[in-house]
SEVEX-25571 format. One line per 3 residues: number of its first residue (from 1); their letters; for each residue x, y, z of C-alpha. Coordinates in nm, 3 decimals. Example, Ala and Ser with C-alpha at 12.3 -4.5 7.8 and 13.67 -1.06 7.14 Angstrom:
2
1	AS	1.230,-0.450,0.780 | 1.367,-0.106,0.714
This chain:
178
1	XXX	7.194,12.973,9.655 | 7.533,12.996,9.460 | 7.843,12.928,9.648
4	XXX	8.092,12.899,9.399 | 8.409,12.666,9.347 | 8.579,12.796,9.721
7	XXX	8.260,12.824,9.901 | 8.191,12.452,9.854 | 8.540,12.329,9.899
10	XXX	8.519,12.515,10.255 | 8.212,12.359,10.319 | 8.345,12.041,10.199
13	XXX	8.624,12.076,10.473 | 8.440,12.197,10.743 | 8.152,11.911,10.673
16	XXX	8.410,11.694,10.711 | 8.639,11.821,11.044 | 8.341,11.825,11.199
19	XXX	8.242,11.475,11.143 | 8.351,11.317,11.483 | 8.257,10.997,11.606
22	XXX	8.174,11.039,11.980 | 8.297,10.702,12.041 | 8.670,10.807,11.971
25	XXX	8.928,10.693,12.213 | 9.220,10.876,12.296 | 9.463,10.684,12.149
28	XXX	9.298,10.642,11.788 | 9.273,11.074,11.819 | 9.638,11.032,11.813
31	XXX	9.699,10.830,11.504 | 9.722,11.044,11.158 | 9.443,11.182,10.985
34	XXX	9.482,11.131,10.622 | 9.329,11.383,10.365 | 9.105,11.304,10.089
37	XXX	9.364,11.235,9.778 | 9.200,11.517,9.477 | 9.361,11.343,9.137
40	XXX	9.374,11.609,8.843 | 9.560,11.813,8.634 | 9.935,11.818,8.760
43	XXX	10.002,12.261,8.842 | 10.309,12.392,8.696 | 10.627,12.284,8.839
46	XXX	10.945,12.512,8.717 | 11.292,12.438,8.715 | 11.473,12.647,9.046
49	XXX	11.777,12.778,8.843 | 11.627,12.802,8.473 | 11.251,12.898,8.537
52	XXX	11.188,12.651,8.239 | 10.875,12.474,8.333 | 10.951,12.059,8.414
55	XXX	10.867,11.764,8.236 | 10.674,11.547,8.508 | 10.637,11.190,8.326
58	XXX	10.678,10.886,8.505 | 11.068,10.794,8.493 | 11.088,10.405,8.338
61	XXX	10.894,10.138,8.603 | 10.749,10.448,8.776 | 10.381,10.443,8.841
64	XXX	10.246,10.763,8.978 | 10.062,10.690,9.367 | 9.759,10.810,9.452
67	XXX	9.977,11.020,9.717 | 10.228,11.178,9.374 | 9.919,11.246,9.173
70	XXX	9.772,11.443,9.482 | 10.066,11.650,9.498 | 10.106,11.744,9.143
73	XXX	9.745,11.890,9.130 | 9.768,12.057,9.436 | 10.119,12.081,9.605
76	XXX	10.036,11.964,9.909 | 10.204,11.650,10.048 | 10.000,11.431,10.267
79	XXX	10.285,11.249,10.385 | 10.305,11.560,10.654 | 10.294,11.427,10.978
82	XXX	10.237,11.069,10.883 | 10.481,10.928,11.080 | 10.513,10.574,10.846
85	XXX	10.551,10.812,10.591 | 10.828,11.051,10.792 | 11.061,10.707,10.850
88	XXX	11.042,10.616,10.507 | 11.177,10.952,10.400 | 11.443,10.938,10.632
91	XXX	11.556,10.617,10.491 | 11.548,10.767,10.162 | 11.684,11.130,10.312
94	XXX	11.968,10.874,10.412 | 12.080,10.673,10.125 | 11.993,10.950,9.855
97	XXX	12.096,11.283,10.056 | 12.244,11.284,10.337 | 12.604,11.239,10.213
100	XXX	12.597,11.630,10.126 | 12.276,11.747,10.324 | 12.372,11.561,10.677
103	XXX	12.251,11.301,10.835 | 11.985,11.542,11.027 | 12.010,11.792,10.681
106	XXX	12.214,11.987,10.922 | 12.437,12.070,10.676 | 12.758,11.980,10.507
109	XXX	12.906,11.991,10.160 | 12.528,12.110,10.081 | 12.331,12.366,10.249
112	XXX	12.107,12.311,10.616 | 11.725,12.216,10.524 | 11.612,12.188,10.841
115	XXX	11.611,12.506,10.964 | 11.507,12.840,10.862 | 11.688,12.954,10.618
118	XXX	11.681,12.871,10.275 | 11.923,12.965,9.963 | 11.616,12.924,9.739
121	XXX	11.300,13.104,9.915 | 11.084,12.949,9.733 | 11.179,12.579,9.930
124	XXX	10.945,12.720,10.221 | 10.678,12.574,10.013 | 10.681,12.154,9.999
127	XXX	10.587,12.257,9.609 | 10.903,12.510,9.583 | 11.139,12.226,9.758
130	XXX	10.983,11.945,9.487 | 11.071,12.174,9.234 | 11.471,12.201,9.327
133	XXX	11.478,11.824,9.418 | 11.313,11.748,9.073 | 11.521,11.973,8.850
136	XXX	11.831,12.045,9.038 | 11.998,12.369,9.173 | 12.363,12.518,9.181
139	XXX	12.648,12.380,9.244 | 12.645,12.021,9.338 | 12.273,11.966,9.340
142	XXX	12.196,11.768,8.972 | 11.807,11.742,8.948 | 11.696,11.369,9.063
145	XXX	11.442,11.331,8.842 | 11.510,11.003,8.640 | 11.676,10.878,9.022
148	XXX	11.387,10.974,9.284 | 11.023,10.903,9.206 | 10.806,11.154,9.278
151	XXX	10.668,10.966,9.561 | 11.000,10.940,9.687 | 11.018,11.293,9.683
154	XXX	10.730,11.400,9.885 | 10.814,11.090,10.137 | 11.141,11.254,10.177
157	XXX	10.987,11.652,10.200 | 10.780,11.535,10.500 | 11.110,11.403,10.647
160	XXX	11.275,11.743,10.616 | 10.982,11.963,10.725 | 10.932,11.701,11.037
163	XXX	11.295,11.743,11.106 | 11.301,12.121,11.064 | 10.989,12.109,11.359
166	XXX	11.175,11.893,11.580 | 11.457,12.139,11.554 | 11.260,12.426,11.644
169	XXX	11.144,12.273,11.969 | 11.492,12.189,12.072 | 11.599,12.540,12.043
172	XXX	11.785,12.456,11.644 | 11.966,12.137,11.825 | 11.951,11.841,11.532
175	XXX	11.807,11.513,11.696 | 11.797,11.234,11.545 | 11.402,11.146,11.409
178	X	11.293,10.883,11.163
């Protein structure tokens, strides 16, 4: 019997959410669950302003994690809802953004990003946010890539989208998260 390529990737998935150990306390149900990192070809990353597809090499001393290479072949960020992961992009949300973003990327000299609108539609997407981070967008906004690593970059995406959720159960109200 044939499944094809997404037959057994669903299979794949639903093998393994349905692996439980019986034994599972209620406290270890609570701690992350981290995906299976899939290393291959990076997809096509474009530039937000220009279109122009972006050069993805390692910047000098930068060695891609198993976490960046993940993301470049598929675009999702399995930093999501790690929350080790979520306080070390605040830290860098802090020192590298923050001074036009917000300190809750409420807003400021730069636009909100954790709410629900977005000047670039395409930042709904963790792979259409990367892509303005990376490359840069108008005005203000030079592209950081040579100045974030691209595990920086994803640490710092799951920041913003945690912070974006927190803000929608407070009614839009910015708390402070990290």
């Amino acid at each position: 019997m044939a499944f094809g390529v997404s037959g057994l990737v669903l299979a794949t998935f639903l093998t393994v959410a349905c692996a439980k150990d019986e034994a599972v306390s209620s406290t270890e149900a609570a701690a992350p669950v981290h995906m299976a990192l899939k290393d291959g070809p990076a997809l096509e990353f474009r530039g937000t302003l220009s279109g122009d597809v972006l050069e993805l090499a390692p910047m000098e001393g930068e060695t891609f994690t198993p976490e960046a290479k993940h993301f470049l072949a598929t675009g999702e960020n399995p930093y999501r809802n790690d929350p080790e992961a979520i306080k070390k992009g605040y830290t860098l949300f802090s020192t590298a953004c923050s001074g036009c973003h917000g300190h809750l990327a409420e807003g400021k000299l730069g636009p909100a990003l954790a709410d629900e609108y977005w000047t670039y539609p395409k930042n709904e997407t963790d792979k259409g946010i990367f892509e303005t981070i990376y490359g840069g967008a108008a005005g203000m906004m030079g592209p950081q890539q040579g100045r974030l690593q691209v595990d920086e970059i994803i640490h710092i995406i799951a920041w913003i989208r945690h912070q974006a959720e927190e803000n929608l159960k407070n009614g839009g109200a910015a708390t402070p998260h990290g």
